[in-house]
VOPAGU-2260 file (C-alpha; in pm, 1 decimal, decimal comma):
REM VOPAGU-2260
SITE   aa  ch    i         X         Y         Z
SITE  UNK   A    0    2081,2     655,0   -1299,5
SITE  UNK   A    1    2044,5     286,1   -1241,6
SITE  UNK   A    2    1822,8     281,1    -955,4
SITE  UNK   A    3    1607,9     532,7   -1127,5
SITE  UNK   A    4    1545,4     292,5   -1448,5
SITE  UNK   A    5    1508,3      13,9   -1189,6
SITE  UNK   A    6    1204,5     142,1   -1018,3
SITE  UNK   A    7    1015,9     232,8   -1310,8
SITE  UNK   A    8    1083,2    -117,7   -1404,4
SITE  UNK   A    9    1008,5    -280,7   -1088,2
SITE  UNK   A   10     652,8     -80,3   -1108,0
SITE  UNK   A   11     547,3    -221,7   -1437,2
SITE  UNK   A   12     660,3    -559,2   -1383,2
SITE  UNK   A   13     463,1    -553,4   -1070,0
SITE  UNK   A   14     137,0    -394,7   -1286,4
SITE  UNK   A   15     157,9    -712,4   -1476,7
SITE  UNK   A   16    -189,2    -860,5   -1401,3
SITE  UNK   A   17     -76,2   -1206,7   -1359,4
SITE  UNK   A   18    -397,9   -1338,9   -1248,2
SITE  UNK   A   19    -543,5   -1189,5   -1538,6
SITE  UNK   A   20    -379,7   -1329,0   -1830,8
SITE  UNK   A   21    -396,5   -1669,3   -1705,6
SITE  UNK   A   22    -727,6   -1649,4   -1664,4
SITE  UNK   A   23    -780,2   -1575,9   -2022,2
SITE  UNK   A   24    -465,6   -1737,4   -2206,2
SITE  UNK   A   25    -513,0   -2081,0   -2024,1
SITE  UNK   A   26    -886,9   -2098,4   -1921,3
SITE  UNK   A   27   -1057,4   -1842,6   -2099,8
SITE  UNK   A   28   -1211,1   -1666,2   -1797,1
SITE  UNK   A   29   -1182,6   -1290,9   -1655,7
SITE  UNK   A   30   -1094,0   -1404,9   -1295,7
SITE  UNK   A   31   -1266,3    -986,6   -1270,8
SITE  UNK   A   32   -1579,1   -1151,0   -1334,7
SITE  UNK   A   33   -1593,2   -1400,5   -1093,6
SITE  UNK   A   34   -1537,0   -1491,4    -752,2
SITE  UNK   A   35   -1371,0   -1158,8    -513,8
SITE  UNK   A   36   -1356,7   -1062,7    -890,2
SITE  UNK   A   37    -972,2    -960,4    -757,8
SITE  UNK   A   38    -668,4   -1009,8    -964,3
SITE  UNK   A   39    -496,3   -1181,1    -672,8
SITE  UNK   A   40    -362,6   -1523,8    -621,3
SITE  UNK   A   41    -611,4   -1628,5    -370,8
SITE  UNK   A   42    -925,6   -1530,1    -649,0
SITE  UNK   A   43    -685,1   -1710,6    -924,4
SITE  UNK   A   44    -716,8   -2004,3    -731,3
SITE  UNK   A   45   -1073,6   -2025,2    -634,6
SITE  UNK   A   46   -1176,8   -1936,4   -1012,7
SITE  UNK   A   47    -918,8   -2142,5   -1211,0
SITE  UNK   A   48    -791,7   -2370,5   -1010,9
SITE  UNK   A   49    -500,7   -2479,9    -748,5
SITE  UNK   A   50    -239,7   -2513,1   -1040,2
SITE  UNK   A   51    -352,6   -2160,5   -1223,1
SITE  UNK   A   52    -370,0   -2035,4    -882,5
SITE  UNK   A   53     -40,6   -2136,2    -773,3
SITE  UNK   A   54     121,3   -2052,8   -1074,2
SITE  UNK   A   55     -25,7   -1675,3   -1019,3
SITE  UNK   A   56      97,4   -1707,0    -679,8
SITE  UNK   A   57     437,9   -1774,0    -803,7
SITE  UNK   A   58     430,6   -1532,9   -1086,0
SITE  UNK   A   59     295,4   -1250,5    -817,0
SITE  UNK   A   60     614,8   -1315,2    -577,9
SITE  UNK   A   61     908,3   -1287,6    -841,7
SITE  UNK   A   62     725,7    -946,3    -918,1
SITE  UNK   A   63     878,6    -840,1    -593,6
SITE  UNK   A   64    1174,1   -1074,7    -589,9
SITE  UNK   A   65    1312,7   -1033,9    -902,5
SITE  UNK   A   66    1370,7    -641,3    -863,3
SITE  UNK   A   67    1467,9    -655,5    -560,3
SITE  UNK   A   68    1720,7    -894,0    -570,3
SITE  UNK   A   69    1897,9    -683,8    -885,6
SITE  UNK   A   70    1909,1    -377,9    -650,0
SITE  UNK   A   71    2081,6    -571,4    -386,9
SITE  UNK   A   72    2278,1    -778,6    -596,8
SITE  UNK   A   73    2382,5    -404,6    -769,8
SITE  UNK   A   74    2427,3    -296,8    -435,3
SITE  UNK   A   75    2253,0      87,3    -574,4
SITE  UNK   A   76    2309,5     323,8    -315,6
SITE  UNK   A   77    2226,4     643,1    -519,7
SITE  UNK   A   78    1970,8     766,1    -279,9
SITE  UNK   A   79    2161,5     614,6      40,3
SITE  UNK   A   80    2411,3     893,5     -84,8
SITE  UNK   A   81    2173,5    1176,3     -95,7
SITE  UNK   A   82    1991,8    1115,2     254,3
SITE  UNK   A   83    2236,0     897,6     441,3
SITE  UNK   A   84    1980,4     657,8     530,6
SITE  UNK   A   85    2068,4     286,8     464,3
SITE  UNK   A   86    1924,6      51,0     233,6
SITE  UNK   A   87    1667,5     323,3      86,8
SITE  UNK   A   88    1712,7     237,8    -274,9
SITE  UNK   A   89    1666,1    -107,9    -193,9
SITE  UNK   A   90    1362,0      -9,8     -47,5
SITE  UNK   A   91    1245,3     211,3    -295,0
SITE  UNK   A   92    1280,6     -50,6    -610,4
SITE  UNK   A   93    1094,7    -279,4    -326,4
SITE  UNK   A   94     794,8     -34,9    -276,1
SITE  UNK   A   95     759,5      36,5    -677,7
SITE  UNK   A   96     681,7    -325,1    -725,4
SITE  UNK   A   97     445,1    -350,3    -484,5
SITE  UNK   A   98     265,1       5,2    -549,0
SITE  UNK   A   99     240,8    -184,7    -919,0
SITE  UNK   A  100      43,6    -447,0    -812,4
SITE  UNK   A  101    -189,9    -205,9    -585,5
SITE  UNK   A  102    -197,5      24,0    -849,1
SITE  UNK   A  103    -105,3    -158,8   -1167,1
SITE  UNK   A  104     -63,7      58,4   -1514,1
SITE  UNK   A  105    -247,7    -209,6   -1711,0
SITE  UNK   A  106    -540,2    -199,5   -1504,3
SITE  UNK   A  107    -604,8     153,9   -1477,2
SITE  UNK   A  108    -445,8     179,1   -1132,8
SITE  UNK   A  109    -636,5     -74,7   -1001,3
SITE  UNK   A  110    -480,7    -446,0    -904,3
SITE  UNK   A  111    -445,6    -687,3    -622,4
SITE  UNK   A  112    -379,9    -667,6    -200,4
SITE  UNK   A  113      16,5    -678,9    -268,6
SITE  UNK   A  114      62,2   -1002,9     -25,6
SITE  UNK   A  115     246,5   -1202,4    -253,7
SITE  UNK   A  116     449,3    -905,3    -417,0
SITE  UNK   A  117     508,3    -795,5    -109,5
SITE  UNK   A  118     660,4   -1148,8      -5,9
SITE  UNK   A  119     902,2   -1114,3    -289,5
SITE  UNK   A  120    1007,2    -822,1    -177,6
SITE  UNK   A  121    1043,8    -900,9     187,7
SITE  UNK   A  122    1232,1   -1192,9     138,1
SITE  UNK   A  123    1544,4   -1068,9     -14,6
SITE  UNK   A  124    1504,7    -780,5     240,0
SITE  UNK   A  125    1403,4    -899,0     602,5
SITE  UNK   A  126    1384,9   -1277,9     535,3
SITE  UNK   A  127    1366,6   -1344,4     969,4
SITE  UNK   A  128    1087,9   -1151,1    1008,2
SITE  UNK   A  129     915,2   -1285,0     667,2
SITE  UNK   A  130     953,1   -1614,0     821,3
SITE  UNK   A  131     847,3   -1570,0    1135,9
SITE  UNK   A  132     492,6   -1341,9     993,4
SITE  UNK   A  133     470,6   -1679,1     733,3
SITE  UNK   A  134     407,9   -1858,2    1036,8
SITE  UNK   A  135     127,7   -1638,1    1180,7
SITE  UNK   A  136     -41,1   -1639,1     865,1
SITE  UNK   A  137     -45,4   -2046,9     849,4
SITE  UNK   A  138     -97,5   -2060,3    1254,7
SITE  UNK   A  139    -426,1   -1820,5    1170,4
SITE  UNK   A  140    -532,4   -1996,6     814,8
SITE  UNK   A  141    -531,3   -2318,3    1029,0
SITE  UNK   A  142    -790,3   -2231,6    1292,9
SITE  UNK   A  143   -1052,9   -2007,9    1090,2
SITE  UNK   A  144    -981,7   -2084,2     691,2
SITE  UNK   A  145   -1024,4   -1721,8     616,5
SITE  UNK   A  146    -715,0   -1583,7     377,2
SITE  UNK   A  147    -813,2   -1185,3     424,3
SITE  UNK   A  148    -744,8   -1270,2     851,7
SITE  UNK   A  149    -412,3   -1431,0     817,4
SITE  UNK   A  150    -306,2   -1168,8     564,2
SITE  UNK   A  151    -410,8    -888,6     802,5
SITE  UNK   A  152    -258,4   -1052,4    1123,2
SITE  UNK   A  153      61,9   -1125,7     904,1
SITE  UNK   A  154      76,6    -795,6     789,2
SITE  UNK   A  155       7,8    -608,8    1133,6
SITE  UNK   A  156     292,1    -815,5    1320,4
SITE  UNK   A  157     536,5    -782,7    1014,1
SITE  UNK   A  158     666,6    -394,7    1097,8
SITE  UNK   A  159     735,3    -567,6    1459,4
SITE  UNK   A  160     894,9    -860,7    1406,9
SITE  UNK   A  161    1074,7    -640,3    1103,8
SITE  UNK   A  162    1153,4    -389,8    1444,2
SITE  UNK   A  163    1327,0    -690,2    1669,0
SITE  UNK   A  164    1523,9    -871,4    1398,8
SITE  UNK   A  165    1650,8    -561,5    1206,6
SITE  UNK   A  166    1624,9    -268,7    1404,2
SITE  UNK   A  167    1988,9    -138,4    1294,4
SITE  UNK   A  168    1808,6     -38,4     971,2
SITE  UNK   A  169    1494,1     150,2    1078,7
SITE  UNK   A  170    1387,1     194,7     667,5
SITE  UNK   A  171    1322,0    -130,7     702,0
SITE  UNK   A  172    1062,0    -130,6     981,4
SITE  UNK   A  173     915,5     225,0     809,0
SITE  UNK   A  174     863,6      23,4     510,2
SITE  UNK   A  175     674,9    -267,2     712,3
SITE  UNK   A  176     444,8     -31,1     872,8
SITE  UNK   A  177     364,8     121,1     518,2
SITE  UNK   A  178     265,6    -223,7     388,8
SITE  UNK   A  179      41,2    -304,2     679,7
SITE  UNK   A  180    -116,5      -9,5     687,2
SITE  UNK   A  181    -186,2     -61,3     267,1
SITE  UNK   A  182    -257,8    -418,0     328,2
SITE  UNK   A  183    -553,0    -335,5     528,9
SITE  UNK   A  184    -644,6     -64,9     348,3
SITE  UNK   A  185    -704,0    -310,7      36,6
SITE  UNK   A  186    -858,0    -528,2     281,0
SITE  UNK   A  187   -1105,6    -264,8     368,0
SITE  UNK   A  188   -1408,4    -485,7     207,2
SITE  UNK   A  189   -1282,3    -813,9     373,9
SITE  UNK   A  190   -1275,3    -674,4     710,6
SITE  UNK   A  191   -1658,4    -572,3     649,7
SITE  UNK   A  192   -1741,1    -912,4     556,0
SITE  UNK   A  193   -1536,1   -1035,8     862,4
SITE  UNK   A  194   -1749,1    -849,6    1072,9
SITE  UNK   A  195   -2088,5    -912,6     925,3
SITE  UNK   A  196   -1994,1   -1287,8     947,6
SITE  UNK   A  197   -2020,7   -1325,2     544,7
SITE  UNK   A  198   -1668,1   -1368,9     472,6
SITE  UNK   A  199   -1593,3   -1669,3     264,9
SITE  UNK   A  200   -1392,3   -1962,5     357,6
SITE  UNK   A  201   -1104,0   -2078,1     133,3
SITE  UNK   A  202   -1172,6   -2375,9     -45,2
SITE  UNK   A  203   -1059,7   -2466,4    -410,6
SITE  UNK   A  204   -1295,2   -2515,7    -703,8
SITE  UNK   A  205   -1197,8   -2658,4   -1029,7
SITE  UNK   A  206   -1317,6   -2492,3   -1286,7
SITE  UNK   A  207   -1245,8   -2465,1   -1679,8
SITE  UNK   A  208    -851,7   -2404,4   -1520,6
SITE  UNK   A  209    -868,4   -2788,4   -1365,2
């Protein structure tokens, strides 16, 4: 079964620990050892650098893309046919990439915050509401600097813009409110922070990765 082979690869491309071996390959750093000490994009970034970081970035989104795209492309419906509800292999190859960078294989089930992977995925899926939650994060960024906030407001508006743009295909929404609500679980630590006033500002530092 095609779909079947798709999500398991879909979950170990998105285990690949992007931030990771850049960190080492290119700069010869653990981005674990430094900074948030997260595998993310954002940590990338701060610890290697604005290209490393933006490479990671890059890397992190066509975990979600890539996959998804095939399914859609393949049009699988293998699942559709067993529960009659649409698009729910598309979803499912979506979710396995994403669940890979949460929970990535390589890192003994430990990973990222899924924001980026979760872009890839949302893209090929829902790219109106994608858009229009892009623009929340930025609007956010721009007035407080803080990338956990925008993530979190982005992420908490996504199921509803998801709602109002594609609301013939309720998966769809399902799967935005299952994002947001892992989104802020992973955020759990950054919301503290947020709170306590101690959260750290984005800013770019150029390290051995400059």
């Amino acid at each position: 079964m095609r779909v079947i082979i798709l999500m398991v690869i879909s979950y170990l491309l998105g285990s690949i620990p992007n931030a990771l071996w850049i960190g080492k390959a290119f700069c010869g750093i653990d981005v674990r050892e430094h900074g948030s000490k997260n595998t993310g994009s954002t940590n990338a970034a701060r610890v290697l650098g604005p290209k490393w970081g933006l490479l990671t970035l890059i890397l992190d989104i066509l975990k979600g893309f890539v996959p998804t795209l095939i399914a859609v492309s393949l049009k699988m419906d293998f699942f559709q046919n067993l529960t009659n509800i649409k698009n729910i292999d598309f979803v499912l190859v979506g979710i396995c990439a994403i669940l890979g960078h949460i929970f990535s294989i390589f890192l003994k089930f430990k990973g990222g915050k899924a924001v980026a992977t979760t872009l890839g995925v949302f893209v090929i899926l829902v790219p109106k509401a994608i858009l229009f939650s892009a623009i929340i994060f930025f609007i956010v960024f721009a007035i407080f600097r803080y990338v956990s906030l925008s993530s979190i407001c982005a992420a908490i508006l996504l199921p509803i813009f998801i709602f109002l743009m594609y609301r013939d295909i309720l998966i769809y929404t399902f799967l935005g409110i299952l994002i947001a609500i892992l989104i802020i679980l992973k955020h759990k630590s950054n919301i503290e922070r947020l709170k306590n006033g101690t959260e750290s500002k984005f800013s770019l530092k150029n390290k051995k990765g400059k």
